[in-house]
C-alpha positions in Angstrom: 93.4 82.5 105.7 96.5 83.6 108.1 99.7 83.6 107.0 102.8 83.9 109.7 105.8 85.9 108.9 108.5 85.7 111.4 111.3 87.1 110.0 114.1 87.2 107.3 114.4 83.4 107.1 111.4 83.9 105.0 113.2 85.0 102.2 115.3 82.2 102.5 113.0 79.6 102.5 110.8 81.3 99.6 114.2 81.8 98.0 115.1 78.2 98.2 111.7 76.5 97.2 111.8 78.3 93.8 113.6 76.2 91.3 111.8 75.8 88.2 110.8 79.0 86.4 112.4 81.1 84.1 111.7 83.9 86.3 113.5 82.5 89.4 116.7 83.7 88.9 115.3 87.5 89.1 112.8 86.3 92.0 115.7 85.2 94.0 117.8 88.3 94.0 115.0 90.6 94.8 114.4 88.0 98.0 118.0 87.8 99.0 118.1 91.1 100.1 117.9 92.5 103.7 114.0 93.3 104.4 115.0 96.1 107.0 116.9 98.2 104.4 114.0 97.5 101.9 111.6 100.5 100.7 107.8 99.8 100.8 107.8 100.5 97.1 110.5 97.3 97.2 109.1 95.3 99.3 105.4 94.9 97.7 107.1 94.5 94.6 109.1 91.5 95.9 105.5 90.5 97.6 103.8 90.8 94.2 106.5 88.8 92.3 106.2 86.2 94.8 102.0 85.7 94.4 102.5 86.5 90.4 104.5 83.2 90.7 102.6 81.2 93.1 99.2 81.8 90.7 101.9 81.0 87.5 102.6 77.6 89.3 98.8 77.4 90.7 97.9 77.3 86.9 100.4 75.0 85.3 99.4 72.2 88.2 95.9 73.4 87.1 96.8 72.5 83.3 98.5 68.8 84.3 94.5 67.8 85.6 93.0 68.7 81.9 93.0 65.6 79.9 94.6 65.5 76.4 93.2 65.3 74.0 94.5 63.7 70.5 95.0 66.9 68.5 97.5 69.0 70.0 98.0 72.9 69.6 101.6 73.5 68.8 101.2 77.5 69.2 99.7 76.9 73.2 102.4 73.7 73.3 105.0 76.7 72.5 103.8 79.9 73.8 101.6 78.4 76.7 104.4 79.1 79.6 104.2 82.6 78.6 100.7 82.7 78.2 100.4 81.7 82.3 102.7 84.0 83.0 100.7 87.2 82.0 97.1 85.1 83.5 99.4 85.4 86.8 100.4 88.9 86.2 97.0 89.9 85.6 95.7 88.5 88.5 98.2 89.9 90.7 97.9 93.2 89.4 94.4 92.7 90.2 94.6 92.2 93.4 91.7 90.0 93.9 93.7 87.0 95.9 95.3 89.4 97.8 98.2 87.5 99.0 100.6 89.8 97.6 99.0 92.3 100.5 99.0 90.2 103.1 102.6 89.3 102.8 103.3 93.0 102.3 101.3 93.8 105.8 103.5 90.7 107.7 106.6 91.7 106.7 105.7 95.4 107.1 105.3 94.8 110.9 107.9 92.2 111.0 110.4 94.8 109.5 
């Protein structure tokens, strides 16, 4: 699997297409910065932000296919955003996907 990095626009489209978490808000203003005045320390963080919240999203589509059943769970009905959120942060920190690295290695040479 390739991705293609050309340049800063990516931060703008990324920035754009990321309208309905919670976390957004912080996502975008690490993204809105300029990638040539960016440490590598900053710049995979932004890149593991970015994959923590693609896999957040990944499983919450994931979660819509489950059928429903009749008794519902009010403690995963409340605290169920959250607990995707940490599933995603796991995974990222993991680093088993690796799409956090490979964006980090495109922009890297794109810099």
């Amino acid at each position: 699997m390739n991705f293609a990095i050309g340049n800063d626009s990516v931060f703008t489209t990324a920035s754009s297409s990321l309208n309905t978490s919670n976390n957004t808000g912080k996502l975008e203003a690490k993204l809105n910065g300029n990638i040539k005045d960016s440490s590598d320390k900053e710049l995979m963080d932004v890149c593991k932000s970015f994959e923590s919240y693609f896999v957040e999203q990944v499983f919450k589509e994931m979660k819509k296919t489950v059928p429903k059943n009749e008794e519902s769970n009010e403690y995963l009905d409340y605290f169920g955003d959250r607990l995707y959120q940490e599933y995603a942060g796991e995974v990222t920190e993991s680093g088993d996907l690796g799409i956090a690295q490979m964006l980090y290695e495109s922009m890297k040479r794109n810099k």
